[in-house]
Backbone atoms as SQL, in Angstrom:
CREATE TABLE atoms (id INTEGER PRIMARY KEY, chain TEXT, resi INTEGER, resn TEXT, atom TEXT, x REAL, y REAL, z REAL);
INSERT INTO atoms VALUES
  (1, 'A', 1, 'UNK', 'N', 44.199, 60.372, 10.341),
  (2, 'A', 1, 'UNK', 'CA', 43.276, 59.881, 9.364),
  (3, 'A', 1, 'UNK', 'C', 43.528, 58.435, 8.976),
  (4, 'A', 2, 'UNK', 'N', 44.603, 57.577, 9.146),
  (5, 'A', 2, 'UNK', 'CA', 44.962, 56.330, 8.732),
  (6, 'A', 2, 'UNK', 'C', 44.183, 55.634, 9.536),
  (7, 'A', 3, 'UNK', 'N', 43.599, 55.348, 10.719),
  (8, 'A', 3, 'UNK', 'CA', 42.712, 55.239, 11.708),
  (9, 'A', 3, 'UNK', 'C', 41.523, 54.663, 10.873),
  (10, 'A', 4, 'UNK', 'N', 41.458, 56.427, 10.719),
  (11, 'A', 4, 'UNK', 'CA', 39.831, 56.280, 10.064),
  (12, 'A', 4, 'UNK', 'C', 39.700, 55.340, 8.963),
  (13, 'A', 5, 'UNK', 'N', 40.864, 55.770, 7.847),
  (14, 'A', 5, 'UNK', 'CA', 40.611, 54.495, 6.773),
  (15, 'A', 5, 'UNK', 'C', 40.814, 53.233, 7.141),
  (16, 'A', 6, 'UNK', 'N', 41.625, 52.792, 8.477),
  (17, 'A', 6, 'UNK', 'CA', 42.091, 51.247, 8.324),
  (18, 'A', 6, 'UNK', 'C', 40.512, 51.009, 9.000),
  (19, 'A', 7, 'UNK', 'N', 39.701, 51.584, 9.815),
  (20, 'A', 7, 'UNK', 'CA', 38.735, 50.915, 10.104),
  (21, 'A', 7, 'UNK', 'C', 37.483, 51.250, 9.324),
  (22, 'A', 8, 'UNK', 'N', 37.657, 51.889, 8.332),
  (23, 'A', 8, 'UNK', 'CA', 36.492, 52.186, 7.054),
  (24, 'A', 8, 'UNK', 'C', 37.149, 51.002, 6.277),
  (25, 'A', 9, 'UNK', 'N', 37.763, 50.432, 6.709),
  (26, 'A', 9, 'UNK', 'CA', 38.507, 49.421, 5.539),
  (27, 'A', 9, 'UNK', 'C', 38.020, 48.155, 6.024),
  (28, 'A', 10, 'UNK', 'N', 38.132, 48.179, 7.371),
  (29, 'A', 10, 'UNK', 'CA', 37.570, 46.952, 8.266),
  (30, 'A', 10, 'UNK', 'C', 36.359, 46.865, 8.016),
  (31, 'A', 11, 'UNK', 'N', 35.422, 47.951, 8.290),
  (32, 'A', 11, 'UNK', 'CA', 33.771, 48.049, 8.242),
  (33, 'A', 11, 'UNK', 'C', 33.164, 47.386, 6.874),
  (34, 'A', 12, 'UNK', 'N', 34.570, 47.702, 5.558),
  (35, 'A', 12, 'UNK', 'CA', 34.002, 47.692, 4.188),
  (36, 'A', 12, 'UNK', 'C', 34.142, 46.183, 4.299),
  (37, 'A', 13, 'UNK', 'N', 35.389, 45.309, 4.564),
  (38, 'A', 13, 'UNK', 'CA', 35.645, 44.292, 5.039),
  (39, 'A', 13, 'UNK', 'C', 34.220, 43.332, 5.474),
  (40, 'A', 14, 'UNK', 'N', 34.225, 43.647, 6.634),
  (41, 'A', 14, 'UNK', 'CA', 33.189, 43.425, 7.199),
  (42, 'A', 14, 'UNK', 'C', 31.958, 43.020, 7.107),
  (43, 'A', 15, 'UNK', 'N', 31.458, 44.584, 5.851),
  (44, 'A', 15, 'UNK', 'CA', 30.007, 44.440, 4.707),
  (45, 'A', 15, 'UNK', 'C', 30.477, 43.190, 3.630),
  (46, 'A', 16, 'UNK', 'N', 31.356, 42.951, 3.317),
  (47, 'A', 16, 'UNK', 'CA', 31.725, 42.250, 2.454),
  (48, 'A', 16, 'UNK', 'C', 31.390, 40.666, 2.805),
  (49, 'A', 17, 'UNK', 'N', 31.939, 40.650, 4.000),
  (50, 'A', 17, 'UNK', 'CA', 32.062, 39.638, 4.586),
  (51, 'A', 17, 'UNK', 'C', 30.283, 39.112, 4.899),
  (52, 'A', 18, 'UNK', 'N', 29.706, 39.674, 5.376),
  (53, 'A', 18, 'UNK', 'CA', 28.619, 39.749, 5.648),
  (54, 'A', 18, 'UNK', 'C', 27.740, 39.777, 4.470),
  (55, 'A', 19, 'UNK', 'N', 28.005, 39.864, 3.115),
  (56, 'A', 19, 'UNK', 'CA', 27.489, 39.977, 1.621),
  (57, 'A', 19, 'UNK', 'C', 27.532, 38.176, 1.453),
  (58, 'A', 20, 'UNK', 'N', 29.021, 37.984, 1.399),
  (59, 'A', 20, 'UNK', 'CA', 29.507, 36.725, 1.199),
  (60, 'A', 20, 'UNK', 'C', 28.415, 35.508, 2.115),
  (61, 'A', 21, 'UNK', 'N', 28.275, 35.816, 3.411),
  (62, 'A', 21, 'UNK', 'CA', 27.389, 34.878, 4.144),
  (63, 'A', 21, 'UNK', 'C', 26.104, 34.954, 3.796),
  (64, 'A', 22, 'UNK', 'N', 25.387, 36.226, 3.339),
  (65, 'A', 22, 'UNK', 'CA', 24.182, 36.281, 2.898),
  (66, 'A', 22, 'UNK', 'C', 23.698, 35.089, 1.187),
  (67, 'A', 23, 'UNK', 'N', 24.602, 35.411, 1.089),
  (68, 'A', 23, 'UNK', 'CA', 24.766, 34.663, -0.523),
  (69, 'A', 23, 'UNK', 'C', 24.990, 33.168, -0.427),
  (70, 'A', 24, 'UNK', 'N', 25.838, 32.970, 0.979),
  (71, 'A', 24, 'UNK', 'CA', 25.851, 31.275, 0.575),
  (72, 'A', 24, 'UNK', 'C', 24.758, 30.797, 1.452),
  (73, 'A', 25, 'UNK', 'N', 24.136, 31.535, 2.342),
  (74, 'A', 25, 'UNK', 'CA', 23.024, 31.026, 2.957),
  (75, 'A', 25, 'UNK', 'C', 21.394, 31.234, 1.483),
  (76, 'A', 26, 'UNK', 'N', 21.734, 32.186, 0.816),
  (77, 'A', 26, 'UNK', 'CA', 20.884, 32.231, -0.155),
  (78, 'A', 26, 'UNK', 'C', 20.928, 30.972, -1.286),
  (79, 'A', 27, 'UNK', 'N', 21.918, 30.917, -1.402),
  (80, 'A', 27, 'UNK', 'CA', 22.572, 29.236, -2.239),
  (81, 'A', 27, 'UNK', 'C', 22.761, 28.090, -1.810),
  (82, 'A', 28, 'UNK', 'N', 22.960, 28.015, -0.107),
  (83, 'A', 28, 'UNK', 'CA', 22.517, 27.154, 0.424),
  (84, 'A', 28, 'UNK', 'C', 20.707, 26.831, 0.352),
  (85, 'A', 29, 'UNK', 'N', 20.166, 27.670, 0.722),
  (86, 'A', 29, 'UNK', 'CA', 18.437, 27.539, 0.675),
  (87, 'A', 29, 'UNK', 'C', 18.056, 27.113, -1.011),
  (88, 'A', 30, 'UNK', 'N', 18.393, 27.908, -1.969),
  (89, 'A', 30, 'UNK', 'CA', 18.402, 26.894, -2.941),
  (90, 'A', 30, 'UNK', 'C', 18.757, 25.561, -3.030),
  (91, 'A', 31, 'UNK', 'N', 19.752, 25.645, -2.679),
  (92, 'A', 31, 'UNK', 'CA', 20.105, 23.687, -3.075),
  (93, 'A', 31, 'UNK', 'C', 19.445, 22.798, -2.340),
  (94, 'A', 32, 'UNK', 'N', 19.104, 23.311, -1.332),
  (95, 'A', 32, 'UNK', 'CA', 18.476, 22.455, -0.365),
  (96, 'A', 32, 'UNK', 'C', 16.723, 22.333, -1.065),
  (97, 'A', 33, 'UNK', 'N', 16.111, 23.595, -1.469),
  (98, 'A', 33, 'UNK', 'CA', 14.659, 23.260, -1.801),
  (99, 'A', 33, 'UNK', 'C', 15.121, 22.409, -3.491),
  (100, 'A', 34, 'UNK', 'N', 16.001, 22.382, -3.807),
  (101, 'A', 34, 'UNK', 'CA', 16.151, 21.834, -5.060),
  (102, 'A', 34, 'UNK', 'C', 16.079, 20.230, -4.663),
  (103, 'A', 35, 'UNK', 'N', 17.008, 20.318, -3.786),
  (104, 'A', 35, 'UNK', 'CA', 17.469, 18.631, -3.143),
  (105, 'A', 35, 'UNK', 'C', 15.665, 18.420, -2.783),
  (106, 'A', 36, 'UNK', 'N', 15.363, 18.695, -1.733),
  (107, 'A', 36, 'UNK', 'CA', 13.803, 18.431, -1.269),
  (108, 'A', 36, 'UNK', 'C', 13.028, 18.547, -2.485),
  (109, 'A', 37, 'UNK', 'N', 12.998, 18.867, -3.375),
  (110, 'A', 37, 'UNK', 'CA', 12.039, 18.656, -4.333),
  (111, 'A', 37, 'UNK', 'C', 12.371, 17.665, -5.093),
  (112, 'A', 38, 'UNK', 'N', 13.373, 17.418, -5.627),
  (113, 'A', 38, 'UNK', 'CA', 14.171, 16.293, -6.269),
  (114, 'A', 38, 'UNK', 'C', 13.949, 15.090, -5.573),
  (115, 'A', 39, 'UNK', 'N', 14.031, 14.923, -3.868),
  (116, 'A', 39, 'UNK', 'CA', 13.973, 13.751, -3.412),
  (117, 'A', 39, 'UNK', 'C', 12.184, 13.459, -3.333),
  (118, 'A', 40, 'UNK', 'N', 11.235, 14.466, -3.145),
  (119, 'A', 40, 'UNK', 'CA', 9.802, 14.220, -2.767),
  (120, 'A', 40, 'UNK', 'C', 9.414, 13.726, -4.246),
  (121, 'A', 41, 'UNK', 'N', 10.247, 14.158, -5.489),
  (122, 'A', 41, 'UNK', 'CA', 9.447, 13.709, -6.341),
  (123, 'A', 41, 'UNK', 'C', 9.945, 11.941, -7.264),
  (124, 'A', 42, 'UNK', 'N', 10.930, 12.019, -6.386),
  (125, 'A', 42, 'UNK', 'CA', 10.851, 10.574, -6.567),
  (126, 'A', 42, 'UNK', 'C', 10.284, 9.868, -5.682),
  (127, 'A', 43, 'UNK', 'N', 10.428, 10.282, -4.899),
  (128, 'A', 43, 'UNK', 'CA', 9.160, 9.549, -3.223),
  (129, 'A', 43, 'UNK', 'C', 7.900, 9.480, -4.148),
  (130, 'A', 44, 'UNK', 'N', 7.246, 10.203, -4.849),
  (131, 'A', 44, 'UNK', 'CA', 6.189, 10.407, -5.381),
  (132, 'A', 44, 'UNK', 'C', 5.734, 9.460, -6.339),
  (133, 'A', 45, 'UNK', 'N', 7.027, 9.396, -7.417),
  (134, 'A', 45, 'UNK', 'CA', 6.993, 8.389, -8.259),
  (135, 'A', 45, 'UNK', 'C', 6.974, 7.064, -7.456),
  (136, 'A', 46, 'UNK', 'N', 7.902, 6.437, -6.985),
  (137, 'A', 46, 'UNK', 'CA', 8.185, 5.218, -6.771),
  (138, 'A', 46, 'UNK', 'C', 7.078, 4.827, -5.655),
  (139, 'A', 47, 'UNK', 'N', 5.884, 5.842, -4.726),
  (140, 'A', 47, 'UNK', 'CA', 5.280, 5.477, -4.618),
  (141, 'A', 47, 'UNK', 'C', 4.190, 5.000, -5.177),
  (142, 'A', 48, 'UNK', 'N', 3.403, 5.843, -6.359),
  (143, 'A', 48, 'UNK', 'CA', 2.874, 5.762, -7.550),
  (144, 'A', 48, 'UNK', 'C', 2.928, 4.293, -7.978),
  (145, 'A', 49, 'UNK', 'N', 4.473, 4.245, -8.321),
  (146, 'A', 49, 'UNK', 'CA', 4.574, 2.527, -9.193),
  (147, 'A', 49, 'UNK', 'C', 4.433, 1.490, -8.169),
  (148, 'A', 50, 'UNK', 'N', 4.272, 1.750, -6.483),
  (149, 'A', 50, 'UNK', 'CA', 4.466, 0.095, -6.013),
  (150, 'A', 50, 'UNK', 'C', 2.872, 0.546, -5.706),
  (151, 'A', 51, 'UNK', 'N', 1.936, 1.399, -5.466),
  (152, 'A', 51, 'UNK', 'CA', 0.665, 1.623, -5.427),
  (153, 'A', 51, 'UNK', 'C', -0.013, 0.692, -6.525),
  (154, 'A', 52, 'UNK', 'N', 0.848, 1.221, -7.753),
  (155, 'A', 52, 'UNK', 'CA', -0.179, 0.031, -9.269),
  (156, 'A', 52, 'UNK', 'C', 0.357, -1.347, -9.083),
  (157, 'A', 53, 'UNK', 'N', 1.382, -1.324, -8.515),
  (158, 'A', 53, 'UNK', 'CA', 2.012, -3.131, -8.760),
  (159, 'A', 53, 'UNK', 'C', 0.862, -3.503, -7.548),
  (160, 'A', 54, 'UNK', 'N', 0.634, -3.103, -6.462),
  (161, 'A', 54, 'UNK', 'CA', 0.176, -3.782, -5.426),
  (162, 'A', 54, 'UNK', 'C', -1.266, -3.406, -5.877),
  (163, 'A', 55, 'UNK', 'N', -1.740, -2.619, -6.443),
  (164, 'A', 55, 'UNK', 'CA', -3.338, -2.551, -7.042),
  (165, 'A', 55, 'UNK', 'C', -3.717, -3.757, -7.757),
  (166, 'A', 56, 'UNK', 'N', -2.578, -4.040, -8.768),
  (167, 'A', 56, 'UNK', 'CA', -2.848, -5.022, -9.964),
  (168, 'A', 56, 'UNK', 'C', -2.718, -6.192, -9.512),
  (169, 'A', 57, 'UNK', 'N', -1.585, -6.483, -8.161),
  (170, 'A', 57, 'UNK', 'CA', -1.379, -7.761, -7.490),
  (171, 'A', 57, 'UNK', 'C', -3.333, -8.221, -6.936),
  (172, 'A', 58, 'UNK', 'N', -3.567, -7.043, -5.926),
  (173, 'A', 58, 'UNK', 'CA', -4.467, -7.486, -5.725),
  (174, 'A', 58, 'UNK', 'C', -5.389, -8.135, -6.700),
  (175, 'A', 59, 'UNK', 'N', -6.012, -6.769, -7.794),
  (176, 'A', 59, 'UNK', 'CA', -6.396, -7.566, -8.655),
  (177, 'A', 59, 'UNK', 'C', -6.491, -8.900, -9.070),
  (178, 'A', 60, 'UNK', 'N', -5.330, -9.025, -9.477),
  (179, 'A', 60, 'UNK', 'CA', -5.633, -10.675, -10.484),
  (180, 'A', 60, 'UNK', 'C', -5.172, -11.489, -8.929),
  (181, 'A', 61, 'UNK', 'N', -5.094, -11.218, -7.920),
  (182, 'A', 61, 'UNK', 'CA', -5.321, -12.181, -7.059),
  (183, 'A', 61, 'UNK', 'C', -6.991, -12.563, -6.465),
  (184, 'A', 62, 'UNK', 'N', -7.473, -11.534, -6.645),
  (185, 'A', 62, 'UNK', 'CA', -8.805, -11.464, -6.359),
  (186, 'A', 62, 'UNK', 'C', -9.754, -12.519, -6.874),
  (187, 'A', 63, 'UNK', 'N', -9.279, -11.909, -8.052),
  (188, 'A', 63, 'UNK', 'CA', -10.371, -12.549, -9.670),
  (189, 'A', 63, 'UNK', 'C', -9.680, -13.958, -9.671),
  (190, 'A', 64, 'UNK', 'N', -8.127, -14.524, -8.929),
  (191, 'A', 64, 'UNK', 'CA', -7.978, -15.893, -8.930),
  (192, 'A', 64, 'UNK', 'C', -8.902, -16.363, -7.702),
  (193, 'A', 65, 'UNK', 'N', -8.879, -16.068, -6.933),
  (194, 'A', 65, 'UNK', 'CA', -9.627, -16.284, -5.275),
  (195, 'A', 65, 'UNK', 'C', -11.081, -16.377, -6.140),
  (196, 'A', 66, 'UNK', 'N', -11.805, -15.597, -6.863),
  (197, 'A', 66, 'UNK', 'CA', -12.952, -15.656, -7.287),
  (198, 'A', 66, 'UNK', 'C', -13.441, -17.058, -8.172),
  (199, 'A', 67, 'UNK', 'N', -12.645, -17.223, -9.002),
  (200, 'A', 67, 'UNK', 'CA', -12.592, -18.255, -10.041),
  (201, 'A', 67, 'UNK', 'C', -12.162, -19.181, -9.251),
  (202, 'A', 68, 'UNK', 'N', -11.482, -19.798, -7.916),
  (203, 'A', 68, 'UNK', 'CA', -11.224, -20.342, -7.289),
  (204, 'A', 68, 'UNK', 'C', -12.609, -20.884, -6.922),
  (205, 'A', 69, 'UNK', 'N', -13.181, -20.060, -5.641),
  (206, 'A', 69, 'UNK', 'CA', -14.485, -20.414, -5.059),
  (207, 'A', 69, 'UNK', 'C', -15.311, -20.834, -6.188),
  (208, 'A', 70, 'UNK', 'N', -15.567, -20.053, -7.046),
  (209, 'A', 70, 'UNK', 'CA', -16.528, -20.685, -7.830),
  (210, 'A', 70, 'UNK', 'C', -16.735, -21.617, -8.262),
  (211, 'A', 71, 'UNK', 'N', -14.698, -22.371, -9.066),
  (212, 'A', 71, 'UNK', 'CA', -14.676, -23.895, -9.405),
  (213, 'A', 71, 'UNK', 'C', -15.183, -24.799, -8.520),
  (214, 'A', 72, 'UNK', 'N', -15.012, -24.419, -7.031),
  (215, 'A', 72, 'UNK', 'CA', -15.171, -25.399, -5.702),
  (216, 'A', 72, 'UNK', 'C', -16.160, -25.191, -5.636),
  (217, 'A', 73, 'UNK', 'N', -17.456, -24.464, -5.519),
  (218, 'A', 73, 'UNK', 'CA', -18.689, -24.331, -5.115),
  (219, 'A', 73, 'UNK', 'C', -19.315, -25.571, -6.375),
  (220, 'A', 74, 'UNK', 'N', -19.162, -25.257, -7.372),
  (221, 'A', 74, 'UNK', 'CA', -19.496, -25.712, -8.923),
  (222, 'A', 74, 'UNK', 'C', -19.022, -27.045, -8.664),
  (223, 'A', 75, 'UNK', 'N', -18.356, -27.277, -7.872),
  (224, 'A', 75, 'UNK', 'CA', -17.615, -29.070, -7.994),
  (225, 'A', 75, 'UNK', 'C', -18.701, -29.568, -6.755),
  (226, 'A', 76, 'UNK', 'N', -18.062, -28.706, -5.685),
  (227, 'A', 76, 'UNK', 'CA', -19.761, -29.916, -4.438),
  (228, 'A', 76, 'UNK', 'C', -20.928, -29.288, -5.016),
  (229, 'A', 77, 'UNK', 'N', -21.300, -28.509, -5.813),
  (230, 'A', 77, 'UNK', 'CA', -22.896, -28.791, -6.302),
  (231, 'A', 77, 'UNK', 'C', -23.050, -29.692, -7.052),
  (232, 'A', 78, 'UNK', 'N', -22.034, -30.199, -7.782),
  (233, 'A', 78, 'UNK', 'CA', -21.986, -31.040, -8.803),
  (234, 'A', 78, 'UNK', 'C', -21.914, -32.651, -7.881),
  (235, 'A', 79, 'UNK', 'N', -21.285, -32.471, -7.472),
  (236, 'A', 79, 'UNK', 'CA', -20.793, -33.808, -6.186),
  (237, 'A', 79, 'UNK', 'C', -22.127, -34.153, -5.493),
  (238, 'A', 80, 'UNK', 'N', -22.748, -33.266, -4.745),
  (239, 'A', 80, 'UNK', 'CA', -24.212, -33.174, -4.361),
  (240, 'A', 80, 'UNK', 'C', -25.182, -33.880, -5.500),
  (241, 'A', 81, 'UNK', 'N', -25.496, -32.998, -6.524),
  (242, 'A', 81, 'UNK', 'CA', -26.142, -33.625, -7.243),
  (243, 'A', 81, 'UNK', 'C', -26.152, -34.866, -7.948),
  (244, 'A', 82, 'UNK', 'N', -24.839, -35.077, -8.473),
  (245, 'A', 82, 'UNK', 'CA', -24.817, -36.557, -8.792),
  (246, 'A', 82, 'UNK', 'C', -24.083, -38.374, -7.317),
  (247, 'A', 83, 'UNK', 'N', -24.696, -37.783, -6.863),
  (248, 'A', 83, 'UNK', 'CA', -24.408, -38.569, -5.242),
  (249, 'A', 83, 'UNK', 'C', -25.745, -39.457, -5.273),
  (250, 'A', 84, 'UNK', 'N', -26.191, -40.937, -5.750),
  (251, 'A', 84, 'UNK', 'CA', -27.014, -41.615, -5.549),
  (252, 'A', 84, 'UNK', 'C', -27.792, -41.202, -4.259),
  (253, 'A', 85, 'UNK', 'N', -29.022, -41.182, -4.223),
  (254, 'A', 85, 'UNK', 'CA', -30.158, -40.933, -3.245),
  (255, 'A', 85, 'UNK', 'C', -30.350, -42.365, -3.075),
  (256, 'A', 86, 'UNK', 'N', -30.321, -43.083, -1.822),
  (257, 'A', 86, 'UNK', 'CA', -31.120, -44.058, -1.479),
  (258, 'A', 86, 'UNK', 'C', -32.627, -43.703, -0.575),
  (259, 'A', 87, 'UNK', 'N', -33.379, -43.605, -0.897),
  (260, 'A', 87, 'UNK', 'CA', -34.430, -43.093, -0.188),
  (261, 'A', 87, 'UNK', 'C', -35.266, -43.938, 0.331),
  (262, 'A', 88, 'UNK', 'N', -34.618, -45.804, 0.276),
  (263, 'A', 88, 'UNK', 'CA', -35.484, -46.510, 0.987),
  (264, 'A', 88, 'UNK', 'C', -34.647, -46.678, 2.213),
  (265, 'A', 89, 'UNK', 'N', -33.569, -46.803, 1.948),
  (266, 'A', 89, 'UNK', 'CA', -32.870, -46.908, 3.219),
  (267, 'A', 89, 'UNK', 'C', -33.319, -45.265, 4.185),
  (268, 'A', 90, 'UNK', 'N', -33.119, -44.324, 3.579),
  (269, 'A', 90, 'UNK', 'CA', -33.421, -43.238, 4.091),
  (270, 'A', 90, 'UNK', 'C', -34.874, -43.183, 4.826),
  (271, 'A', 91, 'UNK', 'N', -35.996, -43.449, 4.292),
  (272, 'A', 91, 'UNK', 'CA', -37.066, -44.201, 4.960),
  (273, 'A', 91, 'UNK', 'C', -37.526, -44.781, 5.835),
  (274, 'A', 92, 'UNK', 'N', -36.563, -45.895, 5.258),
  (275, 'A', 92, 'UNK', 'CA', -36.524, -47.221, 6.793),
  (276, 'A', 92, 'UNK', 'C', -35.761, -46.598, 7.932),
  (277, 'A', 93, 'UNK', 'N', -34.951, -45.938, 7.606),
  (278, 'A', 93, 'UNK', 'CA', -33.785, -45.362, 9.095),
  (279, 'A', 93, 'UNK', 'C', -34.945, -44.296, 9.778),
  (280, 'A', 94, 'UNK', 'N', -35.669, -43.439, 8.995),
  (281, 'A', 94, 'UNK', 'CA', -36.797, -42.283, 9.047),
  (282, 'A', 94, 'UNK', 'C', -37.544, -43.385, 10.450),
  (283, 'A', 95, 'UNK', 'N', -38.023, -44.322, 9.870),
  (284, 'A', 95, 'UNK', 'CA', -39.478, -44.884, 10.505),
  (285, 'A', 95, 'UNK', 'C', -38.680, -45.711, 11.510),
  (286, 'A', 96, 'UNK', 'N', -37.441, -45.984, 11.792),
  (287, 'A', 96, 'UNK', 'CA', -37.061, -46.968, 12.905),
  (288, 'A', 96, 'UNK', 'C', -36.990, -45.765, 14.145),
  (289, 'A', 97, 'UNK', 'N', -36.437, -44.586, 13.402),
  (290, 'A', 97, 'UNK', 'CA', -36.175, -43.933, 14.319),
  (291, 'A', 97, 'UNK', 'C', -37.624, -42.951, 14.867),
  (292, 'A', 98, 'UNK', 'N', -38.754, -42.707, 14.153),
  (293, 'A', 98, 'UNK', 'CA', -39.914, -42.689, 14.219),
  (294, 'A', 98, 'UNK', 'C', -40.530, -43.548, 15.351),
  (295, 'A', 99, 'UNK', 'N', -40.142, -44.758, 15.374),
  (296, 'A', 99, 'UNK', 'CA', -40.748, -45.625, 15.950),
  (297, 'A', 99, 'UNK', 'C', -40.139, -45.782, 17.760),
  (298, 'A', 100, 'UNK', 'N', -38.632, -45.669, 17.725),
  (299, 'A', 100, 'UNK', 'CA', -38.051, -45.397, 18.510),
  (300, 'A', 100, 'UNK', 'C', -38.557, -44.154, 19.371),
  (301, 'A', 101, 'UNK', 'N', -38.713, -43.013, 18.935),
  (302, 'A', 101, 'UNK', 'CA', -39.586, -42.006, 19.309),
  (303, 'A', 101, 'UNK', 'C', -40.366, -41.717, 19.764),
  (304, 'A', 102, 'UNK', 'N', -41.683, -42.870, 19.215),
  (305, 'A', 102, 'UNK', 'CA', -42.965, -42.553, 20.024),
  (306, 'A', 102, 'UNK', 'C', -43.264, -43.880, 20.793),
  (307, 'A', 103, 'UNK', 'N', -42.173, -44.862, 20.903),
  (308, 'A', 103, 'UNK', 'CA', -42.426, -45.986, 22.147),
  (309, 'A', 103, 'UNK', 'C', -41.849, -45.232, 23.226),
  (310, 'A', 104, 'UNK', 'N', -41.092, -44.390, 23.555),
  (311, 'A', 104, 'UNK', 'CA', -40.490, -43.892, 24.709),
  (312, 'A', 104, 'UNK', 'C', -41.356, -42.902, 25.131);
């Protein structure tokens, strides 16, 4: 009978042993979805915050690019408009080259 118990002792052993691995693979799988959730949700955040920094960059880069063109458009319309017209010279160059035109 010592037989029987040293290897009912082994078997119990054994279950034990086999309890023990079930449990740290069960506590392993916890820590790990803990770790993965812990790391995705800062992935989450810190994507979040460079999403608004680079939203808002654009932004007020935009609206500078905007107010940009506009000063410059607003300056050669302005440049345009106040630019003396000579319109006799413009004329005379009109009719030389008029004239040039229909002698050939």
């Amino acid at each position: 009978m010592a037989g029987a118990d040293v290897i009912s002792h082994l078997i119990e052993i054994e279950k034990r042993a086999a309890e023990f691995m079930h449990q740290a693979h069960v506590e392993a799988d916890a820590r790990l979805t803990k770790a993965r959730t812990e790391v995705d949700s800062q992935f989450k955040e810190a994507y979040e915050k460079l999403m608004k920094e680079l939203e808002a960059d654009y932004t007020k880069k935009s609206i500078a690019l905007k107010e940009q063109y506009e000063k410059d458009f607003n300056d050669f319309v302005r440049e345009i408009t106040e630019t003396p017209q000579d319109t006799e010279a413009l004329r005379t160059l009109f009719l030389e080259l008029l004239d040039k035109r229909l002698i050939r």
